[in-house]
gemmi code that builds the backbone of each chain (N, CA, C; Angstrom):
import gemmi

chains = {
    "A": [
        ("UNK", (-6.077, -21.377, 21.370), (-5.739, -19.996, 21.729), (-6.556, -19.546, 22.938)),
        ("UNK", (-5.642, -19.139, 24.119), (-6.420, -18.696, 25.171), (-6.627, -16.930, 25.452)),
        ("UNK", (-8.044, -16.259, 25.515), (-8.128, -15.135, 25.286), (-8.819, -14.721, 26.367)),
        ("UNK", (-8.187, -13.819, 27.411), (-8.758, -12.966, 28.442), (-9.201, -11.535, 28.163)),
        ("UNK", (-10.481, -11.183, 28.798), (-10.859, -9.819, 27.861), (-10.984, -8.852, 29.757)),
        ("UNK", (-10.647, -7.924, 29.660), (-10.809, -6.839, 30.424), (-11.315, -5.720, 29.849)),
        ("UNK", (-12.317, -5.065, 30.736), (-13.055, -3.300, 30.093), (-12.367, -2.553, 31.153)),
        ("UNK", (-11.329, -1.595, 30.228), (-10.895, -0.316, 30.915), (-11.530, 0.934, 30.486)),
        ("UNK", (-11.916, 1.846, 30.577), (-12.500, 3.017, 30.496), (-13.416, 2.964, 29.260)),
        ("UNK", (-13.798, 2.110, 28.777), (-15.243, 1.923, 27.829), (-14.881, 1.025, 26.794)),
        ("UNK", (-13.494, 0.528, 27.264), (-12.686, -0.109, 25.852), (-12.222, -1.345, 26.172)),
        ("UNK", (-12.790, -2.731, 25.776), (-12.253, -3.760, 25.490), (-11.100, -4.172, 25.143)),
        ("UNK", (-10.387, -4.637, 26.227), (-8.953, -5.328, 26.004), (-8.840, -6.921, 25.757)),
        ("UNK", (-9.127, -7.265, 24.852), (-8.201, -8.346, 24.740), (-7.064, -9.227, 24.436)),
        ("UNK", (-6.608, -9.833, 25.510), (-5.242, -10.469, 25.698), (-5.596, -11.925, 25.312)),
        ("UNK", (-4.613, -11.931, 24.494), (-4.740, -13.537, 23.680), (-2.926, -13.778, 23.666)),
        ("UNK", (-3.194, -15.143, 23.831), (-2.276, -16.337, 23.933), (-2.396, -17.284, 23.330)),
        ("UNK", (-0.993, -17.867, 22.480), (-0.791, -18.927, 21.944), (-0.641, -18.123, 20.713)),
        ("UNK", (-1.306, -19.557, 19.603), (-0.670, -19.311, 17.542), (-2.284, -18.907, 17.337)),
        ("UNK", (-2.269, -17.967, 16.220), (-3.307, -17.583, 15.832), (-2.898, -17.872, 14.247)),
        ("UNK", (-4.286, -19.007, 13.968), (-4.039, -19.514, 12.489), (-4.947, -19.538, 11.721)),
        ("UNK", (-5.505, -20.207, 10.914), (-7.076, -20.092, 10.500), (-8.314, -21.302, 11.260)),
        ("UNK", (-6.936, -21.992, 12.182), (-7.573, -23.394, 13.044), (-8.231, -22.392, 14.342)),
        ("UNK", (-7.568, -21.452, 15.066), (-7.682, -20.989, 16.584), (-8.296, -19.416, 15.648)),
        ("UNK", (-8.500, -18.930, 14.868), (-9.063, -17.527, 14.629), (-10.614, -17.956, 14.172)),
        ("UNK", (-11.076, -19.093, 14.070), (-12.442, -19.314, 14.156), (-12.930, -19.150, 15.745)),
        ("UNK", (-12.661, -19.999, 16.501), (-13.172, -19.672, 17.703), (-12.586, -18.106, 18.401)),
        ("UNK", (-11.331, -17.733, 18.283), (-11.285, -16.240, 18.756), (-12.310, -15.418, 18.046)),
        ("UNK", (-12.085, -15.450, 16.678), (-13.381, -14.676, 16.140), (-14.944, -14.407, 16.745)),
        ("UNK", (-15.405, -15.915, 17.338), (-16.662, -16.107, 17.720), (-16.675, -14.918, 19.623)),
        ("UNK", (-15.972, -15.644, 19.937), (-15.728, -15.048, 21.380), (-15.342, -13.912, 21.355)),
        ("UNK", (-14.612, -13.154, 20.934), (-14.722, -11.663, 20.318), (-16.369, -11.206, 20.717)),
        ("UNK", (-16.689, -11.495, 19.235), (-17.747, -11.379, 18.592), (-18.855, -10.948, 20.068)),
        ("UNK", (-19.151, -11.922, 20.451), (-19.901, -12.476, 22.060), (-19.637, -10.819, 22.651)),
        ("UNK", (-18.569, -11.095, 23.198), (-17.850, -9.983, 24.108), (-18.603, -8.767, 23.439)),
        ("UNK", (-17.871, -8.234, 22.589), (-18.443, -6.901, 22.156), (-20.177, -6.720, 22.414)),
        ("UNK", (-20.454, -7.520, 21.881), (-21.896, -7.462, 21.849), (-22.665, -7.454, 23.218)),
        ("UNK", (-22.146, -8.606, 24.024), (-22.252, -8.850, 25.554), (-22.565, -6.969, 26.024)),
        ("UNK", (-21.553, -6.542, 25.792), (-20.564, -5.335, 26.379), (-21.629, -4.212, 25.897)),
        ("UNK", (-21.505, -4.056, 24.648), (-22.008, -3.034, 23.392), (-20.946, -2.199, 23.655)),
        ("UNK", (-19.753, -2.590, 23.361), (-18.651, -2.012, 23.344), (-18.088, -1.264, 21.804)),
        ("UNK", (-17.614, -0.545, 21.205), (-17.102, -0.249, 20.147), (-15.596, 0.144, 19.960)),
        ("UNK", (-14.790, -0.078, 21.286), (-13.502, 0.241, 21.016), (-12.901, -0.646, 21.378)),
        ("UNK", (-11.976, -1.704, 20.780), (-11.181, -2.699, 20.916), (-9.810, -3.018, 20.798)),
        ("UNK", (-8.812, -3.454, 22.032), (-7.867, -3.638, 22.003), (-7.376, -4.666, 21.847)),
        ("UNK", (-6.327, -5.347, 21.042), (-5.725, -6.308, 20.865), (-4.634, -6.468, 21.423)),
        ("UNK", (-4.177, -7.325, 22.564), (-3.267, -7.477, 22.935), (-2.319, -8.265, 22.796)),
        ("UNK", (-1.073, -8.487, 21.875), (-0.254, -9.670, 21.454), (0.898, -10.303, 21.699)),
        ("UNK", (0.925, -9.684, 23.159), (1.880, -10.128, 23.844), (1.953, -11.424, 23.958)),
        ("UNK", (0.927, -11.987, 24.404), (1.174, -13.651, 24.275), (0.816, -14.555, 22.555)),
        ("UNK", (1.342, -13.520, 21.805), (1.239, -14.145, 20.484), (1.884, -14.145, 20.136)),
        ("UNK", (2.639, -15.771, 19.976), (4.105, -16.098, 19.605), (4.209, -16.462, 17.885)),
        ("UNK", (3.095, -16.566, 17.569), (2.743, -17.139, 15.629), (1.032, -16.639, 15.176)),
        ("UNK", (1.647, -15.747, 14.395), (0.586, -15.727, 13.335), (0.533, -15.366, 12.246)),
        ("UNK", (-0.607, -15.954, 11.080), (-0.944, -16.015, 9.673), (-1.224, -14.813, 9.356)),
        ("UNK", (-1.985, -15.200, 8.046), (-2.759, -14.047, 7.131), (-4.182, -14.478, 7.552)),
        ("UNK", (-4.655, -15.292, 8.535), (-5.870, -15.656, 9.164), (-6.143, -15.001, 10.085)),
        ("UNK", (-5.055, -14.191, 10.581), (-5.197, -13.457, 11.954), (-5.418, -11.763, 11.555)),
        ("UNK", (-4.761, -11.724, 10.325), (-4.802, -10.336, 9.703), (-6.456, -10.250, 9.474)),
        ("UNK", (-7.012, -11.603, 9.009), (-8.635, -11.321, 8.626), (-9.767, -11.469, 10.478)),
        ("UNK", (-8.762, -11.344, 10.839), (-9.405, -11.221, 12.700), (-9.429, -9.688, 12.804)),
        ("UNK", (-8.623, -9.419, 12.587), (-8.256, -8.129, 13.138), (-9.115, -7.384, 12.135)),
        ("UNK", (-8.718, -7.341, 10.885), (-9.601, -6.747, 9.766), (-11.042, -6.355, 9.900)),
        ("UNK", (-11.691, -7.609, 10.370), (-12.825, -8.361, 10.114), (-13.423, -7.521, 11.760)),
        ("UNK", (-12.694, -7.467, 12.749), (-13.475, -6.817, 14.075), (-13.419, -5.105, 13.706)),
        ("UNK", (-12.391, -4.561, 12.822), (-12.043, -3.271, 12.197), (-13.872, -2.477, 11.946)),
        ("UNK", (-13.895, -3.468, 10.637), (-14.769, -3.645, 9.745), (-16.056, -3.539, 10.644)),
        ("UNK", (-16.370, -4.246, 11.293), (-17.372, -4.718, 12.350), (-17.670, -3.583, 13.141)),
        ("UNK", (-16.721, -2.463, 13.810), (-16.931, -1.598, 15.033), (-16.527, -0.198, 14.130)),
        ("UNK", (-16.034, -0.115, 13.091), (-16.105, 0.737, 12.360), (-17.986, 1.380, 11.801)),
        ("UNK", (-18.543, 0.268, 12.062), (-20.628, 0.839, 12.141), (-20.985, 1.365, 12.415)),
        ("UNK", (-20.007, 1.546, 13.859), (-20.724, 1.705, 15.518), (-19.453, 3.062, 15.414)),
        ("UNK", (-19.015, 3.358, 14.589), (-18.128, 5.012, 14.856), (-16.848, 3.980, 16.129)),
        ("UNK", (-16.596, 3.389, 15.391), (-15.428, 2.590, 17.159), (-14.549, 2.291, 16.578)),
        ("UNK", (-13.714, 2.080, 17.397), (-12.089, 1.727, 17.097), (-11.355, 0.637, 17.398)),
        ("UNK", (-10.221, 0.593, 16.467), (-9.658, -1.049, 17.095), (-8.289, -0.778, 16.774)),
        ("UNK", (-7.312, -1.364, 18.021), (-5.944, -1.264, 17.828), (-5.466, -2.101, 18.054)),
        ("UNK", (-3.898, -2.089, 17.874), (-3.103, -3.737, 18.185), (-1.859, -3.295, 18.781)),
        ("UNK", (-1.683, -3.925, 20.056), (-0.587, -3.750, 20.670), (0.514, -4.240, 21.487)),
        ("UNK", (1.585, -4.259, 21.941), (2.564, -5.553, 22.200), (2.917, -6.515, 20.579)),
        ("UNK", (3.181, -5.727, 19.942), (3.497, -7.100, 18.438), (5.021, -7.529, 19.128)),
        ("UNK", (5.637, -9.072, 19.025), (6.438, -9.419, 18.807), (7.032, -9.525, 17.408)),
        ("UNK", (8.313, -8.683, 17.466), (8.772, -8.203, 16.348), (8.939, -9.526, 15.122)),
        ("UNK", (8.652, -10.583, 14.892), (8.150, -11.143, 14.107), (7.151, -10.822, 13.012)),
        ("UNK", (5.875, -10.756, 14.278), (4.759, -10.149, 13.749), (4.427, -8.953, 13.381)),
        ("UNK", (5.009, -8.349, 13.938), (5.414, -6.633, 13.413), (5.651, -6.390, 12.370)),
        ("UNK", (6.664, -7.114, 11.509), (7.350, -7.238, 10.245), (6.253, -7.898, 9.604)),
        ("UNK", (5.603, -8.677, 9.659), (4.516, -8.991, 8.936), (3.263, -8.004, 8.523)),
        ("UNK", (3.093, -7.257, 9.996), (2.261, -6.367, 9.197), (2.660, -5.182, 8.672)),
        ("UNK", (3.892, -5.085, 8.619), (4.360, -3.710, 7.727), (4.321, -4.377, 6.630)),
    ],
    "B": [
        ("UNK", (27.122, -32.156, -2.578), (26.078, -31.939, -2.326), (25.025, -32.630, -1.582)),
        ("UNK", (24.450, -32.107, 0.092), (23.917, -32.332, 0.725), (22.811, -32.644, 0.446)),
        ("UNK", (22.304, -33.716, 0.984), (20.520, -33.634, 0.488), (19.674, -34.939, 1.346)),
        ("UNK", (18.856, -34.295, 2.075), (17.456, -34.568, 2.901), (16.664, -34.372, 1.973)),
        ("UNK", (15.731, -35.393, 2.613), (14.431, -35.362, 2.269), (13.110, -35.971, 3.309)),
        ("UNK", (11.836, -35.427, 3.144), (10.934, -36.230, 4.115), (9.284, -35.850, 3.339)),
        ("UNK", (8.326, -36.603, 3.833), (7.207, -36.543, 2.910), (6.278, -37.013, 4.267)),
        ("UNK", (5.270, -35.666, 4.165), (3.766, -36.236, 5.172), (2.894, -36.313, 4.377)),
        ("UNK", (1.896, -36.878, 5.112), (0.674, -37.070, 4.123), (-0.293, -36.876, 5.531)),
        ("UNK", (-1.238, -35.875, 5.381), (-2.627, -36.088, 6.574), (-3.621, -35.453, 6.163)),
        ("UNK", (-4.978, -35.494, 6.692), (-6.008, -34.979, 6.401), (-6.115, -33.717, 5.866)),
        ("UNK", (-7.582, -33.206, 6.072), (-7.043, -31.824, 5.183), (-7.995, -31.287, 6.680)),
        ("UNK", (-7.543, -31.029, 8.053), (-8.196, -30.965, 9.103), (-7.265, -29.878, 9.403)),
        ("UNK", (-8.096, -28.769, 10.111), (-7.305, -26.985, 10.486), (-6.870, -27.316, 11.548)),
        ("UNK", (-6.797, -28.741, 12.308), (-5.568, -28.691, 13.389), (-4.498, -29.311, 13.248)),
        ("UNK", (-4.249, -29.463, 11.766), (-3.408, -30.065, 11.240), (-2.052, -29.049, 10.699)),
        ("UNK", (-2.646, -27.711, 10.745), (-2.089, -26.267, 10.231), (-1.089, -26.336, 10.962)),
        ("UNK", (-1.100, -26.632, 12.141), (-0.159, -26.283, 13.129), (1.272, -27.445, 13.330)),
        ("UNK", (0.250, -28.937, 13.140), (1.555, -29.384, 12.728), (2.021, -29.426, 11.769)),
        ("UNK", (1.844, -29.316, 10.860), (2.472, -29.126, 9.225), (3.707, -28.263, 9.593)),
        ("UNK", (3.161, -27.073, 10.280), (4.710, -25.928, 10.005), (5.480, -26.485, 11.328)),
        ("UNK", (5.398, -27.396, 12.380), (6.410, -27.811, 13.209), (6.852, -28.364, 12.613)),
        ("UNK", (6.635, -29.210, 11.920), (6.972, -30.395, 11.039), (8.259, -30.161, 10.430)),
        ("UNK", (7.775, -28.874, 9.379), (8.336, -28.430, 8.519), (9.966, -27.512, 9.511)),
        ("UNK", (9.521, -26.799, 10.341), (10.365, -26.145, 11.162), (11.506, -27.206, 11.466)),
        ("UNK", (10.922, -28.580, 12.303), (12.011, -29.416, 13.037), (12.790, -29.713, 11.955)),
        ("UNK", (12.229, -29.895, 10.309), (13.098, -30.431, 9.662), (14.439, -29.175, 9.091)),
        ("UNK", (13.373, -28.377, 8.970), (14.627, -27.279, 8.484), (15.859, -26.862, 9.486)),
        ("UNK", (15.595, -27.251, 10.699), (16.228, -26.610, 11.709), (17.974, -27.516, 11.575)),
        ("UNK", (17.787, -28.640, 10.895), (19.573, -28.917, 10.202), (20.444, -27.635, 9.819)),
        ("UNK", (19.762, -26.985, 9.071), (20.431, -26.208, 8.383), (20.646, -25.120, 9.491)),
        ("UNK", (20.136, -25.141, 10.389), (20.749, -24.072, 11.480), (20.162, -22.663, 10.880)),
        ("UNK", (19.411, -22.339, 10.951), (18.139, -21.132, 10.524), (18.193, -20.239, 11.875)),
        ("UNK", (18.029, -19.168, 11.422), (18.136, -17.920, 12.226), (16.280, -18.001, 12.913)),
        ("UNK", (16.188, -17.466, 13.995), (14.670, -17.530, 14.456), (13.648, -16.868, 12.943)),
        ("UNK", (14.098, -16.092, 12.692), (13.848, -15.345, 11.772), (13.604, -16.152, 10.526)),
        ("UNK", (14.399, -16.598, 10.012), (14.066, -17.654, 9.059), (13.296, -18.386, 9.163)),
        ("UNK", (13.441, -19.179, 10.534), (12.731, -20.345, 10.698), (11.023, -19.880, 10.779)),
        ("UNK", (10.655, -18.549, 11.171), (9.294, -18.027, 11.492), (9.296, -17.600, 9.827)),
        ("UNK", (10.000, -17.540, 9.237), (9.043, -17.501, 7.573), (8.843, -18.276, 7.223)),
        ("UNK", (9.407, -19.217, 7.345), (9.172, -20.592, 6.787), (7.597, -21.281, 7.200)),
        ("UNK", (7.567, -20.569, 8.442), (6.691, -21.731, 9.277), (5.661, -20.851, 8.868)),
        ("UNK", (5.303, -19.862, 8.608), (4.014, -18.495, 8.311), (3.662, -19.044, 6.556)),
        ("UNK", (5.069, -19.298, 5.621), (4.584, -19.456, 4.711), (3.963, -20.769, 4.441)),
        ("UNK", (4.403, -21.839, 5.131), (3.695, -23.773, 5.259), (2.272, -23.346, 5.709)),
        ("UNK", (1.936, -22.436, 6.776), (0.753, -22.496, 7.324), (-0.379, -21.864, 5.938)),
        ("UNK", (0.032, -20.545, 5.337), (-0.080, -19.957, 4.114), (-1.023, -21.023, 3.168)),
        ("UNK", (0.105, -21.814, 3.001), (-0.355, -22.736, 1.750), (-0.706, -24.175, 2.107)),
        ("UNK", (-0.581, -24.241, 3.570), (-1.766, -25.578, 3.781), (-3.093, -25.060, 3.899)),
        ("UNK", (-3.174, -23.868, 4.853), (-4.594, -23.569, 5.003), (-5.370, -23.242, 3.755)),
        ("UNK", (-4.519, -23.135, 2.391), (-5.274, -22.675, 1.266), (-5.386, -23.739, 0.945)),
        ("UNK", (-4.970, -25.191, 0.811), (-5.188, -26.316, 0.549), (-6.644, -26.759, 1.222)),
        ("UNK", (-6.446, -26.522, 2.682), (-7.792, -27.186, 3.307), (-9.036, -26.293, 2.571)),
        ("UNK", (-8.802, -24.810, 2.828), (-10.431, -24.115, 2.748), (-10.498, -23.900, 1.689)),
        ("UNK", (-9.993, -23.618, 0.415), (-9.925, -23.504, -1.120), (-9.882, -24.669, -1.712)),
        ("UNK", (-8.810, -25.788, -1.599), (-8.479, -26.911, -2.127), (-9.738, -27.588, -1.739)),
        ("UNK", (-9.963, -28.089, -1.013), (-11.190, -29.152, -0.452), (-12.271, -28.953, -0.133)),
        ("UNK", (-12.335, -27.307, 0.074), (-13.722, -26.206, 0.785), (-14.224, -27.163, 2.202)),
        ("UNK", (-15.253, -27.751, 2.130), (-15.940, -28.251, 3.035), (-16.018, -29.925, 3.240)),
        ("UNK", (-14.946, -30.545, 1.980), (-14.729, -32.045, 2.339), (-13.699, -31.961, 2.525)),
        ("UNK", (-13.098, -33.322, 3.008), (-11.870, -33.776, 3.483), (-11.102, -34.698, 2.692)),
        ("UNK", (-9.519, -34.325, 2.376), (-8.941, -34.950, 1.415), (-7.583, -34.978, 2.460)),
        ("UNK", (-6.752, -35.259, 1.137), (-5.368, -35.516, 2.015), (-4.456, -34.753, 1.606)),
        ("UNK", (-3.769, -33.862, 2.369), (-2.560, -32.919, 2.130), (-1.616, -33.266, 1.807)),
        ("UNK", (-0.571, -33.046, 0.853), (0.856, -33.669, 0.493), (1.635, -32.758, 0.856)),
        ("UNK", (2.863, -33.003, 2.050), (3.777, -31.973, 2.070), (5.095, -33.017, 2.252)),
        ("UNK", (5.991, -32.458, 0.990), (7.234, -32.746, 0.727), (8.340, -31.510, 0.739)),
        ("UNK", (9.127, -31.920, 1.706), (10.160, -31.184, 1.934), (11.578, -31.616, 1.383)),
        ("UNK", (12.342, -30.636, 0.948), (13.930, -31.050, 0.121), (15.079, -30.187, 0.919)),
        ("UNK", (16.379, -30.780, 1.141), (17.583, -29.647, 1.121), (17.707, -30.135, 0.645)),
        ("UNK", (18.743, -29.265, -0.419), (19.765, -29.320, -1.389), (21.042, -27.961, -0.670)),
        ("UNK", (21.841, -28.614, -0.095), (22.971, -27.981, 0.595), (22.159, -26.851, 1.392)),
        ("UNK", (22.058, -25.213, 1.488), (21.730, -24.755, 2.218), (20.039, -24.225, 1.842)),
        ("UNK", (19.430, -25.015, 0.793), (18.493, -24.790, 0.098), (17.389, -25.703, 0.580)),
        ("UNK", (16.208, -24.798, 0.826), (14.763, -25.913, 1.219), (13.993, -25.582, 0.270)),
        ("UNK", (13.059, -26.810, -0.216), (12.620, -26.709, -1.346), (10.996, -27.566, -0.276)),
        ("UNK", (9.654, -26.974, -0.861), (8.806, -27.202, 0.140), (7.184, -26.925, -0.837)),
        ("UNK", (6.891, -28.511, -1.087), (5.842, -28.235, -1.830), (4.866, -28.788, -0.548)),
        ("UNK", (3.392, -28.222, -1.238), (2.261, -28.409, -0.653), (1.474, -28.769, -1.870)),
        ("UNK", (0.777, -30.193, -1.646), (0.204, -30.009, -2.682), (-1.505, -31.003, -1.987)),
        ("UNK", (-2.506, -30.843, -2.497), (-4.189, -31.237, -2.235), (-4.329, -31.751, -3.754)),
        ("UNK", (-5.440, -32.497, -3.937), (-6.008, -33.074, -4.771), (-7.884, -32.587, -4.976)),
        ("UNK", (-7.461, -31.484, -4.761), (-9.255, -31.044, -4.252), (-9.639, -30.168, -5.416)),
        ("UNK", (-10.297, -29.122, -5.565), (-11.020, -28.174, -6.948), (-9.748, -27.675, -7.520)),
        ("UNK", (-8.756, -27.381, -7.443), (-7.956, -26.326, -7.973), (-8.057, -24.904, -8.529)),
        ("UNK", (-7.404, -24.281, -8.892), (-7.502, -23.010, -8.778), (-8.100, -22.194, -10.682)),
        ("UNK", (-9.088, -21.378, -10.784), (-9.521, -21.161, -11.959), (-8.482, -20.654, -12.724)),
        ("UNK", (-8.079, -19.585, -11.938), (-7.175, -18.365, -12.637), (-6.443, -17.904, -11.355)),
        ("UNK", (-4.949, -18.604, -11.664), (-3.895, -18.667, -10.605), (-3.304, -17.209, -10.664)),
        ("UNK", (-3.278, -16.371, -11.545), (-2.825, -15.144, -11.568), (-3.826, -14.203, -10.619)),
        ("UNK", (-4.643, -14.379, -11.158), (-5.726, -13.800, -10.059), (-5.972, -13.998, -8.585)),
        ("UNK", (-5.533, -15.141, -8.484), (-5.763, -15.810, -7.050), (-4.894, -15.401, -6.369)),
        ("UNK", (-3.041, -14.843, -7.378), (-1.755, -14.872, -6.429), (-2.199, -13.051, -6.121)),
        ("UNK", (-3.112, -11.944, -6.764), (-3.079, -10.920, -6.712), (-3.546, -10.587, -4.769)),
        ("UNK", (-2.744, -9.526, -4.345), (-2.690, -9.287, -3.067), (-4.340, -8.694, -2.735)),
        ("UNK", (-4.503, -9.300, -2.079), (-6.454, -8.769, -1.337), (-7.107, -9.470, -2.129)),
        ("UNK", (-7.140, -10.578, -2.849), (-8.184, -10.826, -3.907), (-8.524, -12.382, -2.822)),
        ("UNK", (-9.358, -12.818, -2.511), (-10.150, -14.231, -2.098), (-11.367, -14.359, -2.651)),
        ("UNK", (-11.227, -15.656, -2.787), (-12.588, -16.271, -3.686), (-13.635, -16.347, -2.394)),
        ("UNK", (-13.296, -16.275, -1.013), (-14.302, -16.672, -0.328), (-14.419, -15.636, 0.846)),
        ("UNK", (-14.872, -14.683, 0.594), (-15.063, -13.381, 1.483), (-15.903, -13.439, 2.682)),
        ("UNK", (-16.662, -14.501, 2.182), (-17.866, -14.877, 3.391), (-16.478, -15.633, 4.943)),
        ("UNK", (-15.594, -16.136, 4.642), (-14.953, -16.315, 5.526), (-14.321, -15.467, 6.388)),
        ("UNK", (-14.146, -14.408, 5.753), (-13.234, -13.196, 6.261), (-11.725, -13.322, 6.297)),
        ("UNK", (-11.560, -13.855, 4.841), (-10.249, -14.146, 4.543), (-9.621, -12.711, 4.200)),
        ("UNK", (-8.287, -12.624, 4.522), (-7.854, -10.990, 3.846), (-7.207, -11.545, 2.739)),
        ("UNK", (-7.121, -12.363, 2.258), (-6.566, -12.351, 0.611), (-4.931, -12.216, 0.439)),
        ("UNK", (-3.984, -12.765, 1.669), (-2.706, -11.786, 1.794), (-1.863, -13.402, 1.997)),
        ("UNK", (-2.793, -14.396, 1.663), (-1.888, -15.989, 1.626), (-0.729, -15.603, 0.752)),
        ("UNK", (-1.153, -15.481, -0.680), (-0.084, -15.962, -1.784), (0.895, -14.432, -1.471)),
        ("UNK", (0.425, -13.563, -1.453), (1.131, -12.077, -0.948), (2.443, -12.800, 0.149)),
        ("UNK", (1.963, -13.162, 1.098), (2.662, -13.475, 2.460), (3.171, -14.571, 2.233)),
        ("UNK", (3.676, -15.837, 1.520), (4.374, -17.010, 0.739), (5.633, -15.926, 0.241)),
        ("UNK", (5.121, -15.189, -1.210), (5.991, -14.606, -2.023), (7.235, -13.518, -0.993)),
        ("UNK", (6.371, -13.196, -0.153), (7.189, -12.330, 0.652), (8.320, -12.800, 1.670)),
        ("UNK", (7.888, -14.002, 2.425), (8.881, -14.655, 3.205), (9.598, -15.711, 2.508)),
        ("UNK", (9.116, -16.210, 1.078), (10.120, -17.183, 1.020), (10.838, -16.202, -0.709)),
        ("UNK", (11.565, -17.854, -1.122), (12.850, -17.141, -2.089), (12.066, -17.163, -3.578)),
        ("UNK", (11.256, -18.178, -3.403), (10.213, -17.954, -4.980), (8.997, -18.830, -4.843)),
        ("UNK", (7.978, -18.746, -5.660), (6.913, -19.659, -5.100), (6.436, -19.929, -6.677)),
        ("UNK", (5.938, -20.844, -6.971), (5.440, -21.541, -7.601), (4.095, -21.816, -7.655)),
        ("UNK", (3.207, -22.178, -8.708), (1.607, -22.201, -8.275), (0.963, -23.372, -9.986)),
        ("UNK", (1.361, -24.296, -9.166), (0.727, -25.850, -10.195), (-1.025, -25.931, -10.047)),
        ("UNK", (-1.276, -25.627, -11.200), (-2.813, -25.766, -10.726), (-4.091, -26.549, -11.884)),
        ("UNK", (-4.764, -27.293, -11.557), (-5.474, -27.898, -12.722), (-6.787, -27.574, -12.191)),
        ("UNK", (-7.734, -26.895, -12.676), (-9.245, -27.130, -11.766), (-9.981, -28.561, -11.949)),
        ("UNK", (-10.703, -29.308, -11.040), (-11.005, -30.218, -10.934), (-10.118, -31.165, -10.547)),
        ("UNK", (-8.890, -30.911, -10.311), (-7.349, -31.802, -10.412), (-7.062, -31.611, -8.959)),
        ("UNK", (-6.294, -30.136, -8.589), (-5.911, -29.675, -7.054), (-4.615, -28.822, -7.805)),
        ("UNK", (-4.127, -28.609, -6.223), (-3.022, -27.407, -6.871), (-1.745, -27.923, -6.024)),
        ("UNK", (-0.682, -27.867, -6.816), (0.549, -27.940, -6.183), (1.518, -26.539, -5.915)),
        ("UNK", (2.056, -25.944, -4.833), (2.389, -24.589, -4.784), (3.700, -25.375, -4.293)),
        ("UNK", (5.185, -24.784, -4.672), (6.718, -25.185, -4.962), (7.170, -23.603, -4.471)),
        ("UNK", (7.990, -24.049, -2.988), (8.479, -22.661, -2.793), (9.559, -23.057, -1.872)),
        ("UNK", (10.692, -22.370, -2.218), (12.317, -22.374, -1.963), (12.793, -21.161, -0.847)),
        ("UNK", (13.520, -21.685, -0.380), (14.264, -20.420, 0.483), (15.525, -21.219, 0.719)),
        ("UNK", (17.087, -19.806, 0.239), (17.880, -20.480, 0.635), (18.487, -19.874, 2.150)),
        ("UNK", (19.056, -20.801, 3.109), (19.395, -20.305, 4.512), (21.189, -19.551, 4.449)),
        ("UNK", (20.812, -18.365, 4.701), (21.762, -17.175, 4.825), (23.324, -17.859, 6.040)),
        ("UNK", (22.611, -18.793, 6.977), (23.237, -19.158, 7.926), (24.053, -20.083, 7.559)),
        ("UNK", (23.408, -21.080, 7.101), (23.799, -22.263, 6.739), (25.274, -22.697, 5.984)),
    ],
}
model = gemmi.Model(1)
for chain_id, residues in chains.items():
    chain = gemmi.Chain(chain_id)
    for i, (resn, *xyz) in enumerate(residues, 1):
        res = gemmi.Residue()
        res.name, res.seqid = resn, gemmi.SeqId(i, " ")
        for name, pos in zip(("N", "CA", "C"), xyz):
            atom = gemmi.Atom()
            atom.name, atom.element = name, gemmi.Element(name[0])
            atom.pos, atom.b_iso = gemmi.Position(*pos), 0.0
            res.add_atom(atom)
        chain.add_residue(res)
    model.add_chain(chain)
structure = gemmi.Structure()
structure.add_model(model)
structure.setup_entities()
């Protein structure tokens, strides 16, 4: 999984590409992780436009950075779902 | 009455997740599956291999069994490990519940199986491994 991160107005964007499974959400997890901290960022964007497949491994990504910046009073959203994945998380 | 069949056998390795559900995809794709179909199918294989590798085997390496069936417009799709098996399978299928939180699992495997496919099944012996049996029939087909 390839993941590009951009800071727009105090808020971490990251754009990820490829399948997010419980194989590729270990290392996104870690690099995340990095970033924010790098940053001391607390508001995070998920971008899933280039996410053509994902699990209930990716739900504990998203969860799990929620959880994480929710400490720090911060926020996390998800955006671009391909309607696949959309239906999954409803 | 139509009927395929095919059988893998590979490690119990998380880059193996990914081919399991191509696997599983190229074979179902006879039946002529809507994208839609074919992406439940492939969400629920990933589902119940990855619970095979990190539950079934935790931190050793065993070998995954995945056997696939049609029966006319019907796929029939077990997964089965030979690793700890499951204590209390009722508990395990309950939505948010994981035995291993330290991973940052959300607990939404057996939830997300039951939901995309047509029924699921849950064979389990502790000390034995677990076999999970789950059907979907194709609307298209």
């Amino acid at each position: 999984m390839q993941l590009k991160f951009n800071v727009e107005e105090g808020c971490l964007i990251v754009e990820m590409h490829g399948e997010l499974d419980h194989h590729s959400a270990e290392g996104a997890r870690i690099k995340i992780d990095n970033k924010i901290e790098e940053l001391g960022i607390n508001k995070l964007i998920f971008d899933f436009s280039g996410v053509n497949f994902m699990d209930s491994s990716g739900i504990g990504v998203i969860i799990g950075r929620y959880k994480k910046l929710k400490d720090y009073d911060g926020k996390v959203a998800v955006v671009n779902l391909k309607p696949q994945i959309k239906r999954y998380l409803n | 009455m139509f009927r395929n069949e095919m059988k893998l056998e590979f490690p119990s390795k998380s880059v193996n997740e990914s081919f399991a559900r191509v696997v599983v995809a190229a074979f179902a794709s006879q039946l002529d599956p809507t994208l839609e179909e074919l992406s439940d199918v492939k969400t629920a294989v990933s589902e119940a291999v990855t619970n095979a590798i990190i539950h079934g085997y935790e931190d050793t390496e065993g070998i995954v069994t995945l056997r696939c069936k049609i029966e006319d417009n019907k796929l029939v799709i077990e997964v089965e490990d030979n690793g700890k098996g499951i204590e209390n399978v009722e508990l395990a299928r309950q939505p948010l519940y994981t035995s291993r939180p330290e991973l940052e699992r959300s607990g939404m495997g057996f939830t997300v199986m039951e939901t995309f496919m047509d029924s699921v099944e849950v064979h389990s012996e502790p000390g034995k491994g677990t076999k999970v049996i789950m059907t979907k029939t194709f609307k298209s087909a």
